[in-house]
DRENGUFI-501708 format. One record per atom (N, C-alpha, C): residue number from 1; atom name; x negated, y negated, z. Coordinates in Angstrom, 3 decimals, always signed. Example, Ala and Ser with C-alpha at 12.3 -4.5 7.8 and 13.67 -1.06 7.14 Angstrom:
# residues 2
node seq = 1 atom = N east = -13.190 north = +5.690 up = +7.800
node seq = 1 atom = CA east = -12.300 north = +4.500 up = +7.800
node seq = 1 atom = C east = -13.200 north = +3.300 up = +7.800
node seq = 2 atom = N east = -12.850 north = +2.250 up = +7.080
node seq = 2 atom = CA east = -13.670 north = +1.060 up = +7.140
node seq = 2 atom = C east = -12.900 north = -0.030 up = +7.870
This chain:
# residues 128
node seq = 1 atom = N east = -0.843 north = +1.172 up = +0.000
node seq = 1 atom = CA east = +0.000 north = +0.000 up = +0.000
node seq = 1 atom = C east = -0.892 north = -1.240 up = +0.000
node seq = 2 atom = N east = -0.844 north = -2.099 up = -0.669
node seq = 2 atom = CA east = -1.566 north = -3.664 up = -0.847
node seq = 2 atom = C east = -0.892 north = -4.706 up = +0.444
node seq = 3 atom = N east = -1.732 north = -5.055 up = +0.779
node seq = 3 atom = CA east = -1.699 north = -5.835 up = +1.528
node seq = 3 atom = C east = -2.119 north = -7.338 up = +1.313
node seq = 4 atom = N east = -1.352 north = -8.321 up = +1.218
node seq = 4 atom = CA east = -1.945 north = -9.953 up = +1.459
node seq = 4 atom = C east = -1.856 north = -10.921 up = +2.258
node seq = 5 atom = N east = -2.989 north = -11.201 up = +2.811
node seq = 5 atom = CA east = -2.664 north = -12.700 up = +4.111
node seq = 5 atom = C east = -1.642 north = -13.777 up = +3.698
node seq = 6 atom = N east = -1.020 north = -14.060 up = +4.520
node seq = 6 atom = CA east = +0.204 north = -14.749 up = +4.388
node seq = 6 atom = C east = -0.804 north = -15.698 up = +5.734
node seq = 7 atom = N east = -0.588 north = -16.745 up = +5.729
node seq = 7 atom = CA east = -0.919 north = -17.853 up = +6.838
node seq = 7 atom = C east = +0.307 north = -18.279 up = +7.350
node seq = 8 atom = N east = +0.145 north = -18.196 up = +8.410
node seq = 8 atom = CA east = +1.771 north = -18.453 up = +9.640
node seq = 8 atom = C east = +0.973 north = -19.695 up = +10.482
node seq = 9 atom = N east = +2.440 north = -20.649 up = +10.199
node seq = 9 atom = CA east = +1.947 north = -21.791 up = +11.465
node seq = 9 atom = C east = +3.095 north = -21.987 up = +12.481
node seq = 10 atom = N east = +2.971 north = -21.287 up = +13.670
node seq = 10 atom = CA east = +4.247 north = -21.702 up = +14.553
node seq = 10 atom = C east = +4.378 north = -23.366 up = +14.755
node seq = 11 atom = N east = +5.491 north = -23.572 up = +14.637
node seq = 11 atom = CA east = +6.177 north = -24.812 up = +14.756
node seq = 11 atom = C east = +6.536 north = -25.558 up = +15.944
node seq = 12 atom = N east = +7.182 north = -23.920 up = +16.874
node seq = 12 atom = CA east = +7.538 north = -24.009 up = +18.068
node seq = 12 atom = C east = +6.993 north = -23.063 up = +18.875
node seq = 13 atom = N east = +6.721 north = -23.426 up = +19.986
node seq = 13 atom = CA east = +6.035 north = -22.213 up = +21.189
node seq = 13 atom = C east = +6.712 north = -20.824 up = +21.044
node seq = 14 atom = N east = +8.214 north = -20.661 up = +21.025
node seq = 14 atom = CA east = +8.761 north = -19.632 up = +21.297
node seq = 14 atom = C east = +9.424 north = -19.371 up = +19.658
node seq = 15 atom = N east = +8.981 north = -19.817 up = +18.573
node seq = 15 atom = CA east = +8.572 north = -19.111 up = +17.475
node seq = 15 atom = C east = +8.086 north = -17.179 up = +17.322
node seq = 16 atom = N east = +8.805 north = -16.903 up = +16.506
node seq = 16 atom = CA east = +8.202 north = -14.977 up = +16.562
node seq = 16 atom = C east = +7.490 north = -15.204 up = +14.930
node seq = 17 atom = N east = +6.301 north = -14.383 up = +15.288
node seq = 17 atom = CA east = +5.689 north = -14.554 up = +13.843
node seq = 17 atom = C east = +6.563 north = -13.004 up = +12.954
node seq = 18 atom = N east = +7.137 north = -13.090 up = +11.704
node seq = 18 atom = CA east = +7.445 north = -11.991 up = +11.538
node seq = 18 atom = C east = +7.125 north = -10.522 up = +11.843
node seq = 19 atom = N east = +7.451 north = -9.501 up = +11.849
node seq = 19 atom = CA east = +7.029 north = -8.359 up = +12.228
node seq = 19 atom = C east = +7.738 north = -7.114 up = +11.381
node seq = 20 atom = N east = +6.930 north = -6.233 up = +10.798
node seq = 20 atom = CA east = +7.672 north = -4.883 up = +10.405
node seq = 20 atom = C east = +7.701 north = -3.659 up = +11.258
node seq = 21 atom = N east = +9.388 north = -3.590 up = +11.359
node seq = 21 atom = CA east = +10.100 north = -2.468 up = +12.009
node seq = 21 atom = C east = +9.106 north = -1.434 up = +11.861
node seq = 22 atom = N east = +8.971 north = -0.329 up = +10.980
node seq = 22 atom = CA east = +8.426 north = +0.750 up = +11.065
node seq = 22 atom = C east = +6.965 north = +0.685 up = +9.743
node seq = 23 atom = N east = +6.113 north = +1.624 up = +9.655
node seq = 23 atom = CA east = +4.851 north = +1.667 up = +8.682
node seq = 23 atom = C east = +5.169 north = +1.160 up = +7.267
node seq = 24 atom = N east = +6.106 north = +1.773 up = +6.901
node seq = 24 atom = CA east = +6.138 north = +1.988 up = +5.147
node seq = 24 atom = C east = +7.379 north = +0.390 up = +5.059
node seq = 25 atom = N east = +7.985 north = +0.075 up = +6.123
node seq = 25 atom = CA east = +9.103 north = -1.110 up = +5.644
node seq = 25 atom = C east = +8.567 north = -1.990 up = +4.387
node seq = 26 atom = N east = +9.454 north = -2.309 up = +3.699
node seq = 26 atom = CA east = +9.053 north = -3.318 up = +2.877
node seq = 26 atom = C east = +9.968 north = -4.812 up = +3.437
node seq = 27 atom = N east = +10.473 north = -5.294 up = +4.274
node seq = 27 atom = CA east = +11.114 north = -6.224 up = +4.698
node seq = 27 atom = C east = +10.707 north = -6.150 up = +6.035
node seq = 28 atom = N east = +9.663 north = -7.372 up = +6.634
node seq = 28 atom = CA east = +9.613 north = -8.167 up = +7.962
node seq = 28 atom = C east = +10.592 north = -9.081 up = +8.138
node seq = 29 atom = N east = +10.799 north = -8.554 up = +9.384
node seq = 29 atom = CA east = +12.024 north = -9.067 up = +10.261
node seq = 29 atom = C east = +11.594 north = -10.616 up = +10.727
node seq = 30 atom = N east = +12.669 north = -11.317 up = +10.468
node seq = 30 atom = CA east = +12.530 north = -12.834 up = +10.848
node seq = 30 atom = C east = +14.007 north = -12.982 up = +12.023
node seq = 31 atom = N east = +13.193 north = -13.853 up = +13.138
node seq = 31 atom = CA east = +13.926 north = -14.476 up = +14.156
node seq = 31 atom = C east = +14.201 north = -15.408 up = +14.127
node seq = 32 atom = N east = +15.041 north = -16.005 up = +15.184
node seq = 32 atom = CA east = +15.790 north = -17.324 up = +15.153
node seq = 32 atom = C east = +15.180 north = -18.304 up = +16.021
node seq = 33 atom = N east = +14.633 north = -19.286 up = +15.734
node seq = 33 atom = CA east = +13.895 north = -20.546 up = +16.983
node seq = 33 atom = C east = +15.181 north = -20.928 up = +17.416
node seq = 34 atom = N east = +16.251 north = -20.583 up = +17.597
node seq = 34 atom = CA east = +17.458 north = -21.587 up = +18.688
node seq = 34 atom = C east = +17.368 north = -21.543 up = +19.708
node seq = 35 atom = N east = +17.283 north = -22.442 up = +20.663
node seq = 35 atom = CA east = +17.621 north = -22.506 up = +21.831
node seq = 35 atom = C east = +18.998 north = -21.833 up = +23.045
node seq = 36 atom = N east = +19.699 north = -22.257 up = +22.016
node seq = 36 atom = CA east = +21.086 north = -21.812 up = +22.900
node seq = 36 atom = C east = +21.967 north = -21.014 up = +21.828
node seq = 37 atom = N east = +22.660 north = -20.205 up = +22.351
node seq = 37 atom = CA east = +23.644 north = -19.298 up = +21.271
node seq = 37 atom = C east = +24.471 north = -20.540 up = +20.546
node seq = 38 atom = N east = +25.303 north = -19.899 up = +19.287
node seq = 38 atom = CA east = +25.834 north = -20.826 up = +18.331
node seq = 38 atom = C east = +27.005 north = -19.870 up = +17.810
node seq = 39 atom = N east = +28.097 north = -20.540 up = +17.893
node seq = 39 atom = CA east = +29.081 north = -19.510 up = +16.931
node seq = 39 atom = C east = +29.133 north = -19.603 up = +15.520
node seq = 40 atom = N east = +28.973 north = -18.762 up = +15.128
node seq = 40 atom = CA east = +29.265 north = -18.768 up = +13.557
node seq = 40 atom = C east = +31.069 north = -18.433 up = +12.961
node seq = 41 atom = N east = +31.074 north = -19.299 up = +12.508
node seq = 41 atom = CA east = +32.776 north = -19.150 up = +12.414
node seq = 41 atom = C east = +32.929 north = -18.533 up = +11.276
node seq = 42 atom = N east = +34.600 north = -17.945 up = +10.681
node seq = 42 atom = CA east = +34.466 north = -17.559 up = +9.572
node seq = 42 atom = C east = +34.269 north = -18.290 up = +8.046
node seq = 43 atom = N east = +33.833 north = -17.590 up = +7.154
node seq = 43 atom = CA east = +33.334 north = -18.051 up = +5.988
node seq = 43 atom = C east = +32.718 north = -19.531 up = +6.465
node seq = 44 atom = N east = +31.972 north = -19.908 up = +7.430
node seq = 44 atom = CA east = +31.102 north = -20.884 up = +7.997
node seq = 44 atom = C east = +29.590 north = -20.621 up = +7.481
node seq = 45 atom = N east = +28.807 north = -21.156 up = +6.713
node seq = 45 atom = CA east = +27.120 north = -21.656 up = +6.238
node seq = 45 atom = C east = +26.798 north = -22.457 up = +7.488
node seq = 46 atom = N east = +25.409 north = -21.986 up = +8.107
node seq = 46 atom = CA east = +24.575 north = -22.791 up = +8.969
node seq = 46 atom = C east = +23.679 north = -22.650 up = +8.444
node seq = 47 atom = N east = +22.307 north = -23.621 up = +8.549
node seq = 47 atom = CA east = +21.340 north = -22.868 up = +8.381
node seq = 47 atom = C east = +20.051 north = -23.354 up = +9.362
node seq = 48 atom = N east = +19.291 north = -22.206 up = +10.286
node seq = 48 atom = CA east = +18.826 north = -22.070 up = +11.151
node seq = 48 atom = C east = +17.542 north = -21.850 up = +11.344
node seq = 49 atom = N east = +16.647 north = -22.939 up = +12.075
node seq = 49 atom = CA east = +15.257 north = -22.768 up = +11.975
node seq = 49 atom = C east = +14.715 north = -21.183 up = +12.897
node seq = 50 atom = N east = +13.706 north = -21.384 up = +12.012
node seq = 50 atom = CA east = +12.859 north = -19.982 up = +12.321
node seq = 50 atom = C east = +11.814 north = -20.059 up = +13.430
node seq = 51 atom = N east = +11.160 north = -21.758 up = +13.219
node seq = 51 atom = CA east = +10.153 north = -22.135 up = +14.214
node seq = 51 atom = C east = +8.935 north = -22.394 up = +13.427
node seq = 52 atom = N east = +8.676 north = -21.551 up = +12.311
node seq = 52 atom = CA east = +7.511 north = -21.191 up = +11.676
node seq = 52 atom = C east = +7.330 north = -21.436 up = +10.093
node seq = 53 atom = N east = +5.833 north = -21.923 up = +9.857
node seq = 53 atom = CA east = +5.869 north = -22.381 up = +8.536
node seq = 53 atom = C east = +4.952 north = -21.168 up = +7.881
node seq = 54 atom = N east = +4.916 north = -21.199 up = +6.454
node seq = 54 atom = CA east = +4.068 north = -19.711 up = +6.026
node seq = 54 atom = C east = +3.300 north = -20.909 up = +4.882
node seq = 55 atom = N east = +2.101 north = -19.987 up = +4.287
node seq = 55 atom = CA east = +1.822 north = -20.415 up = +3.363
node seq = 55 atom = C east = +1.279 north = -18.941 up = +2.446
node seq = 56 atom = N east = +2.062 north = -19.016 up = +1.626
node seq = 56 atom = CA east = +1.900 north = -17.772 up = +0.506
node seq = 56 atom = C east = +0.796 north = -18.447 up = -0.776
node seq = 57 atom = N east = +0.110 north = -16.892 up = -0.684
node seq = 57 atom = CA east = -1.024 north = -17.315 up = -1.339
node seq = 57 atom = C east = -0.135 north = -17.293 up = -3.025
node seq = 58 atom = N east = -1.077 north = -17.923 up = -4.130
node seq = 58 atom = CA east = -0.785 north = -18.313 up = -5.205
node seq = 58 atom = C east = -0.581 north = -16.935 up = -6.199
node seq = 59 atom = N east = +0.621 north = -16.676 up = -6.746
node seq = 59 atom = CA east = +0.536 north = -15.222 up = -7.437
node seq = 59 atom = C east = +2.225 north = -14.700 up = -6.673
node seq = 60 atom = N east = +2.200 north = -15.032 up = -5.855
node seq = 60 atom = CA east = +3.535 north = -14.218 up = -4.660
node seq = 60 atom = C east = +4.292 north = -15.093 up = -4.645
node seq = 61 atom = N east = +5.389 north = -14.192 up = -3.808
node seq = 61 atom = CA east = +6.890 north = -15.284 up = -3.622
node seq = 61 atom = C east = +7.210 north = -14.066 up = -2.085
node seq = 62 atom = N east = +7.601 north = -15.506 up = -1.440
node seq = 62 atom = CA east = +8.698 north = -14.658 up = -0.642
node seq = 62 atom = C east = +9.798 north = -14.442 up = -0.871
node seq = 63 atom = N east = +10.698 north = -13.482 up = -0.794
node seq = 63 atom = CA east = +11.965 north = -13.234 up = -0.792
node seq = 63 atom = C east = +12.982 north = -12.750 up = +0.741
node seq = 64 atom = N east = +13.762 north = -14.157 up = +0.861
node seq = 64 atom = CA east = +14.325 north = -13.898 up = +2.163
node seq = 64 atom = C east = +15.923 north = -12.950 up = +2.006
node seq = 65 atom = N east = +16.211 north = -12.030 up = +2.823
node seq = 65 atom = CA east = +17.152 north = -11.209 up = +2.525
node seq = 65 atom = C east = +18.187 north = -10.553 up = +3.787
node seq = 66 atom = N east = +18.961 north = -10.128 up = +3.760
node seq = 66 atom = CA east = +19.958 north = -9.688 up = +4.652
node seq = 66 atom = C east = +19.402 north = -8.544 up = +5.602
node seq = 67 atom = N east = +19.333 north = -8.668 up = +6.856
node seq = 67 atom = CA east = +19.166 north = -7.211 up = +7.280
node seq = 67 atom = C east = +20.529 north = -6.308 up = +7.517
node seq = 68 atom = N east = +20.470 north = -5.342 up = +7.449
node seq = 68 atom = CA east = +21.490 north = -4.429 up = +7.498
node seq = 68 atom = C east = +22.487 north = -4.456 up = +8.388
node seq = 69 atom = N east = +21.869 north = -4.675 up = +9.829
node seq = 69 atom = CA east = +22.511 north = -4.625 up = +10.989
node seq = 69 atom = C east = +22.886 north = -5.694 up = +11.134
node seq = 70 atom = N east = +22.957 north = -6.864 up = +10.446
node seq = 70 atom = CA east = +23.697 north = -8.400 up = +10.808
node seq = 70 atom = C east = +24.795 north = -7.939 up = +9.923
node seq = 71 atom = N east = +24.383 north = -7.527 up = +8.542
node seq = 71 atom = CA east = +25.591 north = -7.050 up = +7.679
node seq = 71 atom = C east = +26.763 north = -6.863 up = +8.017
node seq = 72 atom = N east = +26.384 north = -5.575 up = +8.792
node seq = 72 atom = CA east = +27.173 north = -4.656 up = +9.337
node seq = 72 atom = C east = +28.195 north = -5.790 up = +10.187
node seq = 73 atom = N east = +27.758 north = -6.984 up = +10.449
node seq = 73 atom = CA east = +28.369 north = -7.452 up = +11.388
node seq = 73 atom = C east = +29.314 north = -8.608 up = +10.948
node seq = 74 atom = N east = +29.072 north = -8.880 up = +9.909
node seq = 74 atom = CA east = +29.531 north = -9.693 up = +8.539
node seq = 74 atom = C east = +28.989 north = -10.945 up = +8.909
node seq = 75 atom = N east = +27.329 north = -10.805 up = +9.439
node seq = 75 atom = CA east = +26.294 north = -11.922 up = +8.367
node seq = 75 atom = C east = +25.489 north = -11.717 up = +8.220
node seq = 76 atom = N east = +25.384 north = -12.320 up = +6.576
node seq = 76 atom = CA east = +24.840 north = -11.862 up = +5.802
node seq = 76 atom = C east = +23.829 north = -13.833 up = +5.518
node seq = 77 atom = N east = +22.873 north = -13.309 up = +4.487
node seq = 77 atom = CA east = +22.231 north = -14.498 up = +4.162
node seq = 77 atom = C east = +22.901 north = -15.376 up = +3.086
node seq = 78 atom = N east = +23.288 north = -16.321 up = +3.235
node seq = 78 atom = CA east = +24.139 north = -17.024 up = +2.346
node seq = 78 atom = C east = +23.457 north = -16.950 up = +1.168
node seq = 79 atom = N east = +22.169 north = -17.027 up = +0.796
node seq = 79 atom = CA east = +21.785 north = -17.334 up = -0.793
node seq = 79 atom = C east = +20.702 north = -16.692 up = -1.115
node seq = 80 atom = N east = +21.169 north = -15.302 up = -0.902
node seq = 80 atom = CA east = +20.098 north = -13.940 up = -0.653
node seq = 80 atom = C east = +19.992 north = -13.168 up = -2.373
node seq = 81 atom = N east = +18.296 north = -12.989 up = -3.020
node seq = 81 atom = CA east = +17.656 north = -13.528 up = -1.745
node seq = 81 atom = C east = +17.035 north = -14.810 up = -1.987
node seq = 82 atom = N east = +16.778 north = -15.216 up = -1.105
node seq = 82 atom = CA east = +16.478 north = -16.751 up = -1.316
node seq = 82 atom = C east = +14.817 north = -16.669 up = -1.651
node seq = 83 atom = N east = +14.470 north = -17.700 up = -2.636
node seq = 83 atom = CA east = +12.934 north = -17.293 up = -2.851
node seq = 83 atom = C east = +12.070 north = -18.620 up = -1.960
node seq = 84 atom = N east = +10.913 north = -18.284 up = -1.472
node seq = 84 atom = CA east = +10.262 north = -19.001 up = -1.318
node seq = 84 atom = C east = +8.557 north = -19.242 up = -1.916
node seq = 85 atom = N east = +8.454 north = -20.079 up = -2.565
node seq = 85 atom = CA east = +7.114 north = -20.152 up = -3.765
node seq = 85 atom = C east = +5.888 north = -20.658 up = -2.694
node seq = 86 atom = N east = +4.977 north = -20.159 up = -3.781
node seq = 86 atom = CA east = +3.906 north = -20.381 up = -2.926
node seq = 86 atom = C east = +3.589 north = -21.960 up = -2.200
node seq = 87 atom = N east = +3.791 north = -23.052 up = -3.268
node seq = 87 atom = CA east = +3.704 north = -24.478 up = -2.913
node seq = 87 atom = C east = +4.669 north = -24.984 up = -1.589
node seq = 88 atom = N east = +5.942 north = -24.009 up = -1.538
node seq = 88 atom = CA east = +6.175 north = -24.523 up = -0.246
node seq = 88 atom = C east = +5.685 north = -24.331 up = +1.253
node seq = 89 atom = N east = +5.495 north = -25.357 up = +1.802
node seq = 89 atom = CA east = +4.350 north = -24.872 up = +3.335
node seq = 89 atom = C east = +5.327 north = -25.556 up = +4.494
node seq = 90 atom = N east = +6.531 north = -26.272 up = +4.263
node seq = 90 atom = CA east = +7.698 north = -26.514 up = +5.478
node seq = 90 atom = C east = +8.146 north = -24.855 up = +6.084
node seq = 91 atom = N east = +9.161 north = -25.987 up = +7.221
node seq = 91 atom = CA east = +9.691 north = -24.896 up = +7.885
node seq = 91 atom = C east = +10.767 north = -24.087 up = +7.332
node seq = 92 atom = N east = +10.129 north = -22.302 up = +7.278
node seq = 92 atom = CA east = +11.618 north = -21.739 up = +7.208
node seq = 92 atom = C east = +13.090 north = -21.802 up = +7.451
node seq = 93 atom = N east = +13.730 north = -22.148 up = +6.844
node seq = 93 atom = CA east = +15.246 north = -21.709 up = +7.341
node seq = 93 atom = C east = +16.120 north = -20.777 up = +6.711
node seq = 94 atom = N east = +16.893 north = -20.435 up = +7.502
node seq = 94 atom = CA east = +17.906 north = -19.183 up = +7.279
node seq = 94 atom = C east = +19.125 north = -20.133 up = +6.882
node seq = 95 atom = N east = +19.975 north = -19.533 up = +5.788
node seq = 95 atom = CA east = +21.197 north = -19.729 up = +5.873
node seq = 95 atom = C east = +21.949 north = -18.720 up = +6.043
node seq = 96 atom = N east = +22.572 north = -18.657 up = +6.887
node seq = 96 atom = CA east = +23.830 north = -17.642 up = +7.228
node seq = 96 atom = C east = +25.118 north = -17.946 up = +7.288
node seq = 97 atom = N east = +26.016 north = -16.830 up = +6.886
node seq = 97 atom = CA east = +27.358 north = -17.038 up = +6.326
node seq = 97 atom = C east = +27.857 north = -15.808 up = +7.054
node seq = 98 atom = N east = +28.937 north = -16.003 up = +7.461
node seq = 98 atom = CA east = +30.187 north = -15.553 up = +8.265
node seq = 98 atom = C east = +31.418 north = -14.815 up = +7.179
node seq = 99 atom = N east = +30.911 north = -13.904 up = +7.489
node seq = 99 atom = CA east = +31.764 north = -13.197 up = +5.925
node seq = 99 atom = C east = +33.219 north = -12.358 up = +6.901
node seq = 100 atom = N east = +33.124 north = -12.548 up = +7.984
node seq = 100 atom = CA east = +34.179 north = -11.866 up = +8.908
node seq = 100 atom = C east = +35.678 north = -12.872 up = +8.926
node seq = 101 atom = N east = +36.334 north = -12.171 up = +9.639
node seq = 101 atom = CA east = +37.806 north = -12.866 up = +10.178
node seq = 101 atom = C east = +37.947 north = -13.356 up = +11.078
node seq = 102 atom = N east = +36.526 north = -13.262 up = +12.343
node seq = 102 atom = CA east = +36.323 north = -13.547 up = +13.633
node seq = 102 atom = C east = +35.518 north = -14.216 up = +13.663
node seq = 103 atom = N east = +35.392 north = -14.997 up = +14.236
node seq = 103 atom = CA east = +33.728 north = -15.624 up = +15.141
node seq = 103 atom = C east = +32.455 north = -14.840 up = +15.107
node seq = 104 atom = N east = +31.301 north = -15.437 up = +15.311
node seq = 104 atom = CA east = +30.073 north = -14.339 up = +15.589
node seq = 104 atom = C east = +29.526 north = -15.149 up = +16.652
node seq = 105 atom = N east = +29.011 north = -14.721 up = +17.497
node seq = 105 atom = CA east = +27.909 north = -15.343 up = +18.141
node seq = 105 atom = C east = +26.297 north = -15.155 up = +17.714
node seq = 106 atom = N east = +25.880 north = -16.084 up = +17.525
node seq = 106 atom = CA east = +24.279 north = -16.090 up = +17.290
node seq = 106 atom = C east = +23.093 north = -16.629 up = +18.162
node seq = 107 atom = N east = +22.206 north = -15.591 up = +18.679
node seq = 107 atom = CA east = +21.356 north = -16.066 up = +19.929
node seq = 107 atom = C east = +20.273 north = -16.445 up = +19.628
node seq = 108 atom = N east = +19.575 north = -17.094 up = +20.500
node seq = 108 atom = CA east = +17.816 north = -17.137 up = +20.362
node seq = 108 atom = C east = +17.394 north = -16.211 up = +20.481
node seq = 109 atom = N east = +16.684 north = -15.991 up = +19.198
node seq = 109 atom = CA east = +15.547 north = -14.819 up = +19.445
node seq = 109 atom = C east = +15.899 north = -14.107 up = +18.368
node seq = 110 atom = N east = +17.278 north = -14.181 up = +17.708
node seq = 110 atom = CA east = +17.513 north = -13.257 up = +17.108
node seq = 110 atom = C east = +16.883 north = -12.329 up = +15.607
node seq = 111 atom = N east = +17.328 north = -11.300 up = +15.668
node seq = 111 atom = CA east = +16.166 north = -11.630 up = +14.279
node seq = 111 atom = C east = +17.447 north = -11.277 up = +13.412
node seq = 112 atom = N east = +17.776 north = -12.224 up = +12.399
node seq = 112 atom = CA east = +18.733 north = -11.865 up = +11.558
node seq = 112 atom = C east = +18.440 north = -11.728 up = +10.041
node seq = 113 atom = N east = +17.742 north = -11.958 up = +9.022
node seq = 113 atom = CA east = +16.868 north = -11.724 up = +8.539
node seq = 113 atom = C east = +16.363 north = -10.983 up = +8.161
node seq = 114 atom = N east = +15.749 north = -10.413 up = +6.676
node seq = 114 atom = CA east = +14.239 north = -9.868 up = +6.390
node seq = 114 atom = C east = +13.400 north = -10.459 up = +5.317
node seq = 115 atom = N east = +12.221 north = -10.832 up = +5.458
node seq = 115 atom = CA east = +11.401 north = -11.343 up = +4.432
node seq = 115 atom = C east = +10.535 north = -9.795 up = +3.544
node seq = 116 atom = N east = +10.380 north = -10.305 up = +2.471
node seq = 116 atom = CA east = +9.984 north = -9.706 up = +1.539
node seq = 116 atom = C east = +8.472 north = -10.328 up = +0.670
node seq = 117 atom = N east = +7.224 north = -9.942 up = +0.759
node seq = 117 atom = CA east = +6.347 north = -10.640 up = -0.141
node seq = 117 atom = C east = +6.272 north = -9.682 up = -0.955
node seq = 118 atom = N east = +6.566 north = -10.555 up = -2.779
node seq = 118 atom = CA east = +6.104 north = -9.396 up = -3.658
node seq = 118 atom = C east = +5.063 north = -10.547 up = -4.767
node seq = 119 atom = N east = +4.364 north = -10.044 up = -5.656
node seq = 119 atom = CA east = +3.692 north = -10.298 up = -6.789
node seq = 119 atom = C east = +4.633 north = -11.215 up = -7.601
node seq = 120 atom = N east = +4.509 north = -12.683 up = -8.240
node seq = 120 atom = CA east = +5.120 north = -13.251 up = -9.115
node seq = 120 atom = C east = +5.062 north = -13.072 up = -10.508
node seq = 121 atom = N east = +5.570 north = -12.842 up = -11.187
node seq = 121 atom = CA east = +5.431 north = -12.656 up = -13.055
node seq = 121 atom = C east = +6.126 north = -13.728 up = -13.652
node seq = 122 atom = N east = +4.988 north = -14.482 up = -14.177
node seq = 122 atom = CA east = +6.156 north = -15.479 up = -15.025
node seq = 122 atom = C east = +6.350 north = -15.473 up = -16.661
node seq = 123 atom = N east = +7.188 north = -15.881 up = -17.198
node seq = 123 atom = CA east = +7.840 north = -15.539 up = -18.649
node seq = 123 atom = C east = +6.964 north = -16.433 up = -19.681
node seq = 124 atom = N east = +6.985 north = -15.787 up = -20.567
node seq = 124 atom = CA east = +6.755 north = -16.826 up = -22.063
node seq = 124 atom = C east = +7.801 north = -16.820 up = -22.749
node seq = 125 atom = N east = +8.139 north = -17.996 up = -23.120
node seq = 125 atom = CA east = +9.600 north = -17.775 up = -24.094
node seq = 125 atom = C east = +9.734 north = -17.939 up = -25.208
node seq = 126 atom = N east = +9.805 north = -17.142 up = -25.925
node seq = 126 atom = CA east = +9.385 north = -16.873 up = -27.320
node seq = 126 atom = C east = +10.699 north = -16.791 up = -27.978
node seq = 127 atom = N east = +10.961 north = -18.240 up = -28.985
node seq = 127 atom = CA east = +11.903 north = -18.307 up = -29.589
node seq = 127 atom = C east = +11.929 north = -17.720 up = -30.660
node seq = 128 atom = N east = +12.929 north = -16.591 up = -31.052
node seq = 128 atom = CA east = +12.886 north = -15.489 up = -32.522
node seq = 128 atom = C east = +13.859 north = -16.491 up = -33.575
């Protein structure tokens, strides 16, 4: 498996630098910098700092994406997956969307989220 340094700058003290669940994952889990829980209402968009800035080396993209178990819970990432290019070096944010009939609650710490680094390919466009 290839591996590439990604540079992480916490933002905030209680920032989580991503982390992968098990060996082979291809999606690190991203947490939530909030302070205090937040309801997410239905079909409601927030979007929620992470704490942490990345800088992806030149060639890659991040791709931010749904984890399963928020799914399951009906939230999901509003604009999944969302890309992030190498030139950007601000702070992450999540957008999340409330795909339920109920309320959600959302805590600090949470990790709702998964990031993805893959290889970029870009097009030539060759008019026939």
């Amino acid at each position: 498996m290839e591996k590439v340094n990604v540079q992480f700058k916490k933002l905030v003290e209680w920032a989580r630098i991503p982390e992968y669940e098990t060996k082979n994952a291809a999606g690190c889990d991203i947490s939530l910098a909030i302070t205090e829980e937040v309801v997410l209402y239905p079909n409601e968009v927030k979007s929620f700092p992470t704490g942490f800035a990345i800088r992806i080396p030149e060639g890659y993209e991040a791709q931010i994406r749904s984890r399963a178990g928020m799914a399951r819970k009906g939230i999901v990432v509003a604009n999944a997956p969302g890309t992030i290019d190498a030139e950007h070096t601000d702070e992450i944010h999540i957008l999340l969307l409330n795909v339920n009939d109920k309320p959600v609650k959302i805590f600090p710490g949470q990790k709702v989220a998964q990031m993805v680094i893959s290889p970029v390919v870009q097009a030539n466009f060759v008019q026939r």
